[in-house]
Every structure is written in structure tokens, then in C-alpha cells.
Backbone as ProteinMPNN parsed JSONL, in Angstrom:
{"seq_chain_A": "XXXXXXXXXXXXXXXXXXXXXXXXXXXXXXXXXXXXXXXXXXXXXXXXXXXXXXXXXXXXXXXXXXXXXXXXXXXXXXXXXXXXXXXXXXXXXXXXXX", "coords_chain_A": {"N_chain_A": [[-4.422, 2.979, -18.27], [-4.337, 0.059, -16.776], [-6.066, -2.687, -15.243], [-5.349, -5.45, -15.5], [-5.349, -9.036, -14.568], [-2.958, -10.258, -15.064], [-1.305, -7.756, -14.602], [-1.829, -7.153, -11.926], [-0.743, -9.515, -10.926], [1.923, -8.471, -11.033], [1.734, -6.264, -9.625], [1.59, -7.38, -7.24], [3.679, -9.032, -6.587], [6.115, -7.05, -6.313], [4.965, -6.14, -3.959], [4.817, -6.916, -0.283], [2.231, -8.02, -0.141], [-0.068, -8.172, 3.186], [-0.807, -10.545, 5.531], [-4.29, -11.031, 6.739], [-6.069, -12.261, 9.454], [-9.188, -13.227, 9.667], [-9.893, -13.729, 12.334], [-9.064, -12.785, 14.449], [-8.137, -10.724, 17.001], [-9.995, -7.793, 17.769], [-7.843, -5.56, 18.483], [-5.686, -6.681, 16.936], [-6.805, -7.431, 14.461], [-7.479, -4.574, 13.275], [-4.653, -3.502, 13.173], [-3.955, -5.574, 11.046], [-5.77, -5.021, 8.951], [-5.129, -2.021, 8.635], [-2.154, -2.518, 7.601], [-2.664, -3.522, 5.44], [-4.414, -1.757, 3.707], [-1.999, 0.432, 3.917], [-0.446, -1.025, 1.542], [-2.004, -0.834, -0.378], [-2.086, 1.607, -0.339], [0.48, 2.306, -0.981], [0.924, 1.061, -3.263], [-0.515, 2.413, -5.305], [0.485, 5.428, -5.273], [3.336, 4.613, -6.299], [2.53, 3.62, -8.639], [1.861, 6.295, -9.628], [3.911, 7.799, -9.383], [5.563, 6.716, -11.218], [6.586, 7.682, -13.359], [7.881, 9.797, -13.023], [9.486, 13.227, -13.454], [12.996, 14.48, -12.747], [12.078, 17.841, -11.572], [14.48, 19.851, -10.941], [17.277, 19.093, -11.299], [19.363, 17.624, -13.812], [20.899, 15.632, -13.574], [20.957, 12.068, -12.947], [20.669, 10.369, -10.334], [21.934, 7.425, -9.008], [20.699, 6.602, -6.303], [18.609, 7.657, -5.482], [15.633, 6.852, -6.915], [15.419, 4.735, -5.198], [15.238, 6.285, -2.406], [13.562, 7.718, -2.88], [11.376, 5.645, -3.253], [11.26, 4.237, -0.515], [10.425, 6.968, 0.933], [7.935, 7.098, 0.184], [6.964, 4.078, 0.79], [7.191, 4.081, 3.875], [5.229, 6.792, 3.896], [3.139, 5.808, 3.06], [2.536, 3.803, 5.041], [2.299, 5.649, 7.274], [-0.16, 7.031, 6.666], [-1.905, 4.934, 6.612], [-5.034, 3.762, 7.197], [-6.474, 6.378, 7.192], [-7.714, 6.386, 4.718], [-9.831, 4.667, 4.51], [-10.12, 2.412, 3.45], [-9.322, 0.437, 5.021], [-11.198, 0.59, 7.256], [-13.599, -0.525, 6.198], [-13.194, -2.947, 5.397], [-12.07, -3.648, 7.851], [-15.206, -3.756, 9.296], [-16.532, -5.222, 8.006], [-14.832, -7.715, 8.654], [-14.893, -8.049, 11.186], [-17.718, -8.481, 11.409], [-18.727, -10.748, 10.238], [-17.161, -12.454, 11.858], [-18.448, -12.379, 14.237]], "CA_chain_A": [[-4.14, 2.236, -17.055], [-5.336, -1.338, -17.073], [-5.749, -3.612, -13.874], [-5.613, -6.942, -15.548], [-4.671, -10.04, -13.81], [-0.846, -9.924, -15.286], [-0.673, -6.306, -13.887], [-2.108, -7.008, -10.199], [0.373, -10.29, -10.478], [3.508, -8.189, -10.745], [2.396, -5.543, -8.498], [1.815, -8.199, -5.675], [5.348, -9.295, -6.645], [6.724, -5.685, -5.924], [4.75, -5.662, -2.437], [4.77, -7.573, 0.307], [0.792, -7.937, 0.497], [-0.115, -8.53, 4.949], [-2.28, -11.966, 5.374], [-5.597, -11.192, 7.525], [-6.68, -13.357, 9.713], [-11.075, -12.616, 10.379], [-10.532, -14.634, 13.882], [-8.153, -11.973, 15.219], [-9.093, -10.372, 18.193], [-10.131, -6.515, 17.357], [-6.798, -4.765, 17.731], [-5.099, -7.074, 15.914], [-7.61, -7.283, 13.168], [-7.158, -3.1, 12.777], [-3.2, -3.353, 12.809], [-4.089, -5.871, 10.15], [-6.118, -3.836, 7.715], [-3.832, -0.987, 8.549], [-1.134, -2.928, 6.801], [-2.741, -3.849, 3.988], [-4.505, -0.69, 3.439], [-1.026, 0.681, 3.608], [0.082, -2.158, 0.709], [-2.938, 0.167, -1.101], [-1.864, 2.986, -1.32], [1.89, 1.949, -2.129], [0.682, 0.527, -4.984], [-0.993, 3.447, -6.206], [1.765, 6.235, -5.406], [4.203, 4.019, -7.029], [1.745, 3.688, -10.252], [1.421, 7.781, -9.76], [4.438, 8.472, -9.697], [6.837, 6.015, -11.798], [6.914, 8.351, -14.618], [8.104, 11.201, -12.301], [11.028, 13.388, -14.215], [13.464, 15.283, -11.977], [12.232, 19.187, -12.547], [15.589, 20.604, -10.565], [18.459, 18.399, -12.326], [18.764, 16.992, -15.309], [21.471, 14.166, -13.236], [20.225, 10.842, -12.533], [21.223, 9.812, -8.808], [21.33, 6.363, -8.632], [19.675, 6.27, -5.251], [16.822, 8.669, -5.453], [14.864, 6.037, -6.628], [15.114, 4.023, -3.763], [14.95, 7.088, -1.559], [11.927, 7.851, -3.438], [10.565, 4.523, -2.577], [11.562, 4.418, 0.818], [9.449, 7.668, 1.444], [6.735, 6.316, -0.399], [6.722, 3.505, 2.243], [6.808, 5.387, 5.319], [3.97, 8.054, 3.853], [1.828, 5.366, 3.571], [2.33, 3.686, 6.413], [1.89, 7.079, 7.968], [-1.856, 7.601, 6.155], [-2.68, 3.835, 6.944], [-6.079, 3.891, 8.232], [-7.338, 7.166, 6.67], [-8.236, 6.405, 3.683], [-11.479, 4.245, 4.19], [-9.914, 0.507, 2.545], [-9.111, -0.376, 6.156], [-12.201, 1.053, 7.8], [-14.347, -1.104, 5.635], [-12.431, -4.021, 5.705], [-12.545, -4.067, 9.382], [-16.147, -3.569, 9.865], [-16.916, -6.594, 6.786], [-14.854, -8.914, 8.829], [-15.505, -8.101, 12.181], [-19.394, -8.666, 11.642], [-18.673, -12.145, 10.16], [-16.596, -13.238, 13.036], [-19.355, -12.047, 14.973]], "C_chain_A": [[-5.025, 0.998, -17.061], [-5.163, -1.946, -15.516], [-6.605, -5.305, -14.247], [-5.006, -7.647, -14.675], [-3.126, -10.139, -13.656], [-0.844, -8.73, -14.273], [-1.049, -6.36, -12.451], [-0.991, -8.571, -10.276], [1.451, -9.683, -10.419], [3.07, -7.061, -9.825], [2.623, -6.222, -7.205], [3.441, -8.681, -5.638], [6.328, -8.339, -6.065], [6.469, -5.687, -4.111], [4.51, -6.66, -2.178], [3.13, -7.685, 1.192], [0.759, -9.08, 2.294], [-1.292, -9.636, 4.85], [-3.041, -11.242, 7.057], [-5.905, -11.974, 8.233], [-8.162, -13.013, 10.68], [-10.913, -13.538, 11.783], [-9.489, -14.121, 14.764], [-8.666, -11.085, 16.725], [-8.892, -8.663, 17.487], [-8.764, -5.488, 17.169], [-5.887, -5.157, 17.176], [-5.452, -6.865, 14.298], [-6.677, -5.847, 12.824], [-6.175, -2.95, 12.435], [-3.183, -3.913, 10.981], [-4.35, -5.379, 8.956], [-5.483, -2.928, 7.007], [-3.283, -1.318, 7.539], [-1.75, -3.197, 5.736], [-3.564, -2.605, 3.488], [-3.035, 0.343, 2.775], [-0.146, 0.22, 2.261], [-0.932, -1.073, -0.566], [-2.326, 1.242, -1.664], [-0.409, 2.953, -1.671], [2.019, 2.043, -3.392], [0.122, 2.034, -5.65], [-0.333, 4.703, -5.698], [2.685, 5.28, -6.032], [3.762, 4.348, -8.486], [1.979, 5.438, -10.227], [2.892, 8.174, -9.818], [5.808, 7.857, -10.52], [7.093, 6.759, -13.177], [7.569, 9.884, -14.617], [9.47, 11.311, -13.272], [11.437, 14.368, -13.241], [13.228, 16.621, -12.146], [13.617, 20.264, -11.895], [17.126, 20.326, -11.302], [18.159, 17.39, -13.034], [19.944, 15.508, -14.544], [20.625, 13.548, -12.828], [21.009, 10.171, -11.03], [21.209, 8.482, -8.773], [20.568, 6.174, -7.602], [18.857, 7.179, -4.966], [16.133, 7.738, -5.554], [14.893, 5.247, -5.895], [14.669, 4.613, -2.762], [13.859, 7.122, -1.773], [11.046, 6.699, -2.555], [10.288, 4.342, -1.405], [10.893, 5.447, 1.23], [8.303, 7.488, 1.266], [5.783, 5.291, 0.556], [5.961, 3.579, 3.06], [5.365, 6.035, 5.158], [2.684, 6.836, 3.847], [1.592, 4.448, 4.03], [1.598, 4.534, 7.242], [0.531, 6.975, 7.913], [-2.538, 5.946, 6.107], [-3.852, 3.925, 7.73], [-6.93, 5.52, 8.142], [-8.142, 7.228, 5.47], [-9.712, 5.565, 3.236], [-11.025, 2.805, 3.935], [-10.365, 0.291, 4.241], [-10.409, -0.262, 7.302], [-13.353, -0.259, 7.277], [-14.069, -2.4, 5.435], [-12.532, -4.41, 7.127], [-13.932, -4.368, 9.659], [-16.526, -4.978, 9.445], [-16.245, -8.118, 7.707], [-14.523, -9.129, 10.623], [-17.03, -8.394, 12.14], [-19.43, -10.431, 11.228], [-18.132, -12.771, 10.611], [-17.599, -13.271, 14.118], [-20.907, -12.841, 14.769]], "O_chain_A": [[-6.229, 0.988, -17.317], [-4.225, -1.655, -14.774], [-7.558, -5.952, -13.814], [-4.154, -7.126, -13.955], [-2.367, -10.119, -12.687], [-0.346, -8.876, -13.156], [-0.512, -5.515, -11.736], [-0.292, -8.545, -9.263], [2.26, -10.249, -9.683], [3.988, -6.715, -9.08], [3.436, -5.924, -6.33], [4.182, -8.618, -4.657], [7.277, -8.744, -5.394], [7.289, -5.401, -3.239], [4.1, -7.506, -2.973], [2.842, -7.55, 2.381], [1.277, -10.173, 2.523], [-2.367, -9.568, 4.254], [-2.459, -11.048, 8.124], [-6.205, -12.941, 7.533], [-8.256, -12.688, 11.864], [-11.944, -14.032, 12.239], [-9.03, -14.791, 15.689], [-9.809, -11.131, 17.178], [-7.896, -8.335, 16.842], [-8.546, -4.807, 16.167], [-5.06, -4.342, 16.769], [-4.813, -6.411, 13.349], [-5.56, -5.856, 12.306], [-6.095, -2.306, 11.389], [-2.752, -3.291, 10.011], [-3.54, -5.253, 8.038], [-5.237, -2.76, 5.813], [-3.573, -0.755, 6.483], [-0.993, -2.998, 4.786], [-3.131, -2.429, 2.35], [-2.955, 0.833, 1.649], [0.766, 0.957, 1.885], [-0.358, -0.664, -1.576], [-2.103, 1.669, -2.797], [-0.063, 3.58, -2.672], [2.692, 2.633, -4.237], [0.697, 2.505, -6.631], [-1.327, 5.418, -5.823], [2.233, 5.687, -7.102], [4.347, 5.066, -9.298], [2.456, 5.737, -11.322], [3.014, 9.17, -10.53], [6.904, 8.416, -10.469], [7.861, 6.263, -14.001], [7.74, 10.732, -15.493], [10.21, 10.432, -13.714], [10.579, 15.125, -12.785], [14.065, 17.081, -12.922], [13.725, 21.394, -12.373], [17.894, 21.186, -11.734], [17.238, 16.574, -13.041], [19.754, 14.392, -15.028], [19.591, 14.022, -12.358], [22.008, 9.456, -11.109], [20.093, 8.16, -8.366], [19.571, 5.497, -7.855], [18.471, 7.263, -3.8], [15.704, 7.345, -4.469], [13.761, 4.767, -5.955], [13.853, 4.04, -2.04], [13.03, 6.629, -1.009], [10.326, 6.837, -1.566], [9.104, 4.261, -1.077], [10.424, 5.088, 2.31], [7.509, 7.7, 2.182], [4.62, 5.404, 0.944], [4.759, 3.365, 3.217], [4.479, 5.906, 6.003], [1.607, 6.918, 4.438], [0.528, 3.907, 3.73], [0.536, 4.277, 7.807], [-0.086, 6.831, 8.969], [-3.637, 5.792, 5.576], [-3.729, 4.162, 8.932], [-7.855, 5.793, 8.908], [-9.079, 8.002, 5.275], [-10.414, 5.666, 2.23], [-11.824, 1.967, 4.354], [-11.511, 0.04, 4.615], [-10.473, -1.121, 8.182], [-13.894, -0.894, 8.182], [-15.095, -3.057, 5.262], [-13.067, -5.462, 7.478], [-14.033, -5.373, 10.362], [-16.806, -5.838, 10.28], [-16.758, -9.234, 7.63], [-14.038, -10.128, 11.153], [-17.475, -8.553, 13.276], [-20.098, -11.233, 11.881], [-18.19, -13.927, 10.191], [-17.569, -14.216, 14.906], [-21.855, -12.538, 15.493]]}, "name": "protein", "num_of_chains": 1, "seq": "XXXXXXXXXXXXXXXXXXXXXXXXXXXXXXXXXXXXXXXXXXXXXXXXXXXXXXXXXXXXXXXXXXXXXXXXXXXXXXXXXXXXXXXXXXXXXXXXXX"}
């Protein structure tokens, strides 16, 4: 697994990374983070699981993988804001607005 420059340029291509802005007022900021926290862990369930092989059928659905994706999403939307990015991110640019 590498995280050269090429490879963080095409995943930003894939996702729609959320612009920040440090002169937000506090619950904006957090929504903020949120979202890009969320943009986080996309990226890394996507990487985790793009090599997934169906273990129930051996057919290929065309739209599983989208479904796939599409839950992918959602879940981490869902877990936005547990994982610590956005926690730490907030605090870093709430203190330098401050």
C-alpha cells in the first residue's frame, strides 16, 4: 500500500473532499470536520475493501458495486465524528481562530 502523491491525487478525484473554513462559527466548524472526517474513512473502506470477492455467488451483479458504495457512504457518514480525525481537527482550528 503506498500513499504517494499520484495515489492521494486519484483518490481526491473519487471523493468529493468538504472545504473548511477556521473562521466558522463552532457548529459549523464541527459539521465541517464531520464531513471531511467522513471523506476519511471512505477512502479507507473503499481501499479495504476493493478487492472484496463475492463468498455467496459466483454472479457478478452489475449494481452491487454501486450498492456497495452507496453503503459505504452512508456508514461513514454514520461514524463521522467517532473516529478522532474530526475531534482533532476541530480543536487545532478552533484554538487558532481563537
Amino acid at each position: 500500500m503506498s500513499y504517494s502523491p499520484s495515489a492521494i491525487n486519484i483518490a481526491s478525484q473519487q471523493h468529493t473532499v468538504p472545504r473548511i473554513d477556521p473562521k466558522a462559527e463552532n457548529a459549523e466548524l464541527r459539521e465541517q470536520t464531520d464531513a471531511f472526517e467522513s471523506v476519511i474513512i471512505k477512502m479507507l473502506m473503499d481501499n479495504a475493501m476493493k478487492d472484496e470477492k463475492n463468498l455467496f455467488t459466483e454472479q457478478n451483479d452489475p449494481g452491487e458495486k454501486i450498492y456497495k458504495s452507496m453503503y459505504r457512504d452512508e456508514l461513514s457518514k454514520a461514524s463521522a465524528g467517532g473516529f478522532g480525525f474530526s475531534q482533532m481537527l476541530y480543536d487545532f482550528l478552533s484554538q487558532k481562530t481563537s
